[in-house]
C-alpha positions, -999 to 999 in steps of 0.1 A, spaced: -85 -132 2 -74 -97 9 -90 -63 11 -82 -27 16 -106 -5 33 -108 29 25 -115 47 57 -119 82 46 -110 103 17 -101 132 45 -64 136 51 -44 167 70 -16 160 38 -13 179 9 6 157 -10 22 163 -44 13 129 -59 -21 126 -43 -50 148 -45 -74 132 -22 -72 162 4 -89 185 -24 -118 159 -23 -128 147 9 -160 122 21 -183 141 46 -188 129 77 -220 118 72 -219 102 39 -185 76 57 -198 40 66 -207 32 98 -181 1 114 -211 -22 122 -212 -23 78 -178 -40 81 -197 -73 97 -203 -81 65 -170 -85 49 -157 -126 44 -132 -143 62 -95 -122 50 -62 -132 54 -52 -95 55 -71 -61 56 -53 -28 53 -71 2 71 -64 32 47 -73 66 37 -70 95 31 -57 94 68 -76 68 86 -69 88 121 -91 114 111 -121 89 114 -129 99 152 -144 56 155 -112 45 139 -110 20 171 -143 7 164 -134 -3 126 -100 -19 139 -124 -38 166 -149 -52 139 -122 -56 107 -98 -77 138 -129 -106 136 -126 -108 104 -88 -105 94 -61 -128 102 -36 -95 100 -47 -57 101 -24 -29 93 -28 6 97 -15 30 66 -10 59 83 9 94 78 21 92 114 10 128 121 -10 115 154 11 93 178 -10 93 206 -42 77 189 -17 49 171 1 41 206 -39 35 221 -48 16 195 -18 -5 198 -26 -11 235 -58 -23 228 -52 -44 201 -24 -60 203 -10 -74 168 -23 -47 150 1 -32 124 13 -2 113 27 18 81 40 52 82 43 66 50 80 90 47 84 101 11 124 110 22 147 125 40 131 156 63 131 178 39 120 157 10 93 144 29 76 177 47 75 189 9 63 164 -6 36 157 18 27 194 23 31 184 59 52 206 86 71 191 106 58 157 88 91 134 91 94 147 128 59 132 137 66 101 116 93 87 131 81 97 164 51 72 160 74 45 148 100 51 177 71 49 203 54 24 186 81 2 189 91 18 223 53 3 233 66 -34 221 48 -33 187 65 -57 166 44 -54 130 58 -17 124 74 -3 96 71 27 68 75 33 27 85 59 2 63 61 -31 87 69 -52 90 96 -77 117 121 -96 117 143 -67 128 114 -42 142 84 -52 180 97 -43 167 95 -4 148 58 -10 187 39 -1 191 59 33 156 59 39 158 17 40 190 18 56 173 35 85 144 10 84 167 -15 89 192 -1 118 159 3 136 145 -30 129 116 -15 110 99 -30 78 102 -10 49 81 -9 17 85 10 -15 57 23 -39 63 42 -77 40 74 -83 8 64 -100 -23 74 -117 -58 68 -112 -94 84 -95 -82 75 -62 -54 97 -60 -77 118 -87 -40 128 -101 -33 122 -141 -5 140 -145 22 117 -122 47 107 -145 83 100 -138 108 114 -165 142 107 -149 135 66 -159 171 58 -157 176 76 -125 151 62 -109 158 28 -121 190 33 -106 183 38 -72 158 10 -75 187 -10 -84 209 2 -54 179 -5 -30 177 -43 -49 209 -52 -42 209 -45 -6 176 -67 -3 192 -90 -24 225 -91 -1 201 -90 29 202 -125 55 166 -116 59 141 -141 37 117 -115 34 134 -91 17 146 -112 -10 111 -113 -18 110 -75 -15 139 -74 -42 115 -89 -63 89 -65 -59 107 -38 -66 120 -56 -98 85 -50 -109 84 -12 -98 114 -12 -122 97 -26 -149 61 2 -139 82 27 -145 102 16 -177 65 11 -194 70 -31 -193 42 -58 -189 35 -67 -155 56 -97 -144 25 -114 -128 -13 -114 -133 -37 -90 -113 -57 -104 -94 -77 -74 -85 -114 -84 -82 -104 -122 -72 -77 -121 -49 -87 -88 -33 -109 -62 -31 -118 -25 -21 -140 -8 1 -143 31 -3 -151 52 24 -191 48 9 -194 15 19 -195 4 -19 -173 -26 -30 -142 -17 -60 -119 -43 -77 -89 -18 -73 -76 16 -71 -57 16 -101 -87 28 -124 -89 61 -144 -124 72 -138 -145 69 -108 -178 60 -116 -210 37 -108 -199 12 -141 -170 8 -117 -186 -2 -86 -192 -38 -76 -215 -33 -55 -230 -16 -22 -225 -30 13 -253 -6 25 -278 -27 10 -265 -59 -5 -246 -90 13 -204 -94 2 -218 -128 -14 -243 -112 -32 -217 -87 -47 -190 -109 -49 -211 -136 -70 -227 -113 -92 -229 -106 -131 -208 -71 -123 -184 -87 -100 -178 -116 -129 -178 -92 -158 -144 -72 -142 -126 -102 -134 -128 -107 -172 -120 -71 -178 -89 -69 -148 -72 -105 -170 -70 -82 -202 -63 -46 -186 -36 -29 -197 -25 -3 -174 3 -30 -160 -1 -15 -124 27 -27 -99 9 -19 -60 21 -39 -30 -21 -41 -24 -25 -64 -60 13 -76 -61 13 -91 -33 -18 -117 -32 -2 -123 -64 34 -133 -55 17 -160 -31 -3 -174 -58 25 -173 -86 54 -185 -61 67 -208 -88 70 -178 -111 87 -162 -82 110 -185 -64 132 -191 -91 142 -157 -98 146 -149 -60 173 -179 -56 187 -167 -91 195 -132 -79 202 -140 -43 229 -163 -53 243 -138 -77 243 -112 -48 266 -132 -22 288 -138 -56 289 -99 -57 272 -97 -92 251 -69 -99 216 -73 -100 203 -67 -137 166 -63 -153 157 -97 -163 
């Protein structure tokens, strides 16, 4: 099982896709990180925000969430190195993502975010400087950027950095409506670009990537998801509240949507209830067709006959030098 905590909803970014600055948590209404004892066994746990460094006992949430996850990773804006290289000296193993929506310019403006890009790839330099191996950072992809996605991954990988790719999306977590992406074949293009380079790759892993972004390809062009979600069964959501979510994708934020509260009830006790039970039947027949790394991926491992095949497929076609096309 995997699970993304929601630190905070405070964030020092303005972002033009994400609106979670306008609405931040209080300091006093964010869980405490003793409430994270009570989250099951994970295979991974993403610590994300908002900007997580903003939560002053971010250290003691990585220290409680590392019991209970077999892999952590920080999403992170990179805007505070020195609290990212501490924590990576005390926990060793920890990840981190540092989220560069482009080039310099691209990125400071989309992000709202002076000197942004200059503060984000110093935290991945140092980081790596300090010996960190699980480092790496993404684009979310929109009109307004995808022309810097190719050299963005092209730097990722002269520095020996993972890199991850996201499309624009709406829903009450970003409470944005109005992301859309109108250049489709554009877009698609780049994606395809960025494909065949993961496709061409000698790493295994990003085969798998090319994959993922097939689906962002298919997000964006409108198509049925290529796998079930498994939002609400594979993985879950905790919001800065303390209250359980199936996912971030939803339209409207509201108590019909909650699962449950860690403040006063158990994880099992959420996790076997009517509620929990009544939106895994609603997530198998939703029709928003969301494509997030955060519900993808658990469901890449569990469909990885669905997925094999059409990695060896295109891999193969790549070292023939075929292009790669939507199928």
């Amino acid at each position: 099982m995997e699970a993304a905590v929601i630190t905070t909803y405070r964030c020092n970014a303005k972002c033009h896709m994400c609106n979670i600055w306008q609405y931040p948590t209080k300091l006093a209404e964010e869980f405490k990180p003793e409430l994270l004892t009570k989250l099951p066994a994970l295979d991974f746990c993403n610590l994300t925000g908002g900007e997580p460094c903003l939560r002053e006992d971010l250290e003691e949430i990585v220290r409680v969430v590392r019991t209970k996850a077999k892999r952590v990773v920080i999403s992170t804006n990179g805007f505070y190195t020195d609290k990212l290289l501490a924590l990576s000296a005390k926990f060793p193993g920890l990840g981190f993502r540092i989220s560069l929506e482009g080039l310099p310019a691209a990125n400071d403006e989309l992000r709202g975010l002076k000197d942004g890009f200059d503060h984000g790839i110093r935290s991945l330099l140092e980081l790596r400087r300090a010996g960190v191996k699980d480092i790496g950072f993404g684009i979310t992809v929109s009109d307004r950027n995808h022309r810097d996605m190719l050299e963005l991954y092209q730097l990722a990988e002269a520095m020996g950095l993972e890199f991850a790719t996201a499309a624009i999306h709406n829903s009450y977590y970003f409470h944005k409506l109005d992301n859309r992406i109108g250049k489709q074949a554009e877009v698609g293009e780049s994606f395809r670009q960025l494909i065949e380079e993961l496709l061409r790759s000698k790493r295994m892993k990003n085969w798998f990537r090319a994959y993922f972004n097939h689906g962002l390809i298919r997000y964006i062009q409108g198509k049925p998801r290529l796998l079930p979600c498994g939002a609400g069964q594979d993985m879950f959501f905790v919001n800065p509240l303390g209250k359980l979510l199936p996912c971030n994708g939803l339209e409207k934020d509201g108590d019909d949507q909650i699962l449950g509260d860690l403040n006063t009830q158990s994880f099992t006790d959420i996790w076997d209830g009517e509620k929990a039970r009544s939106w895994r039947a609603h997530v198998s027949g939703c029709p928003r067709n969301c494509w997030m790394i955060g519900t993808a991926s658990p469901a890449m491992k569990q469909n990885l006959s669905r997925v094999l095949p059409w990695v060896i497929r295109h891999r193969l076609q790549a070292l023939l030098g075929k292009r790669y096309v939507d199928c």
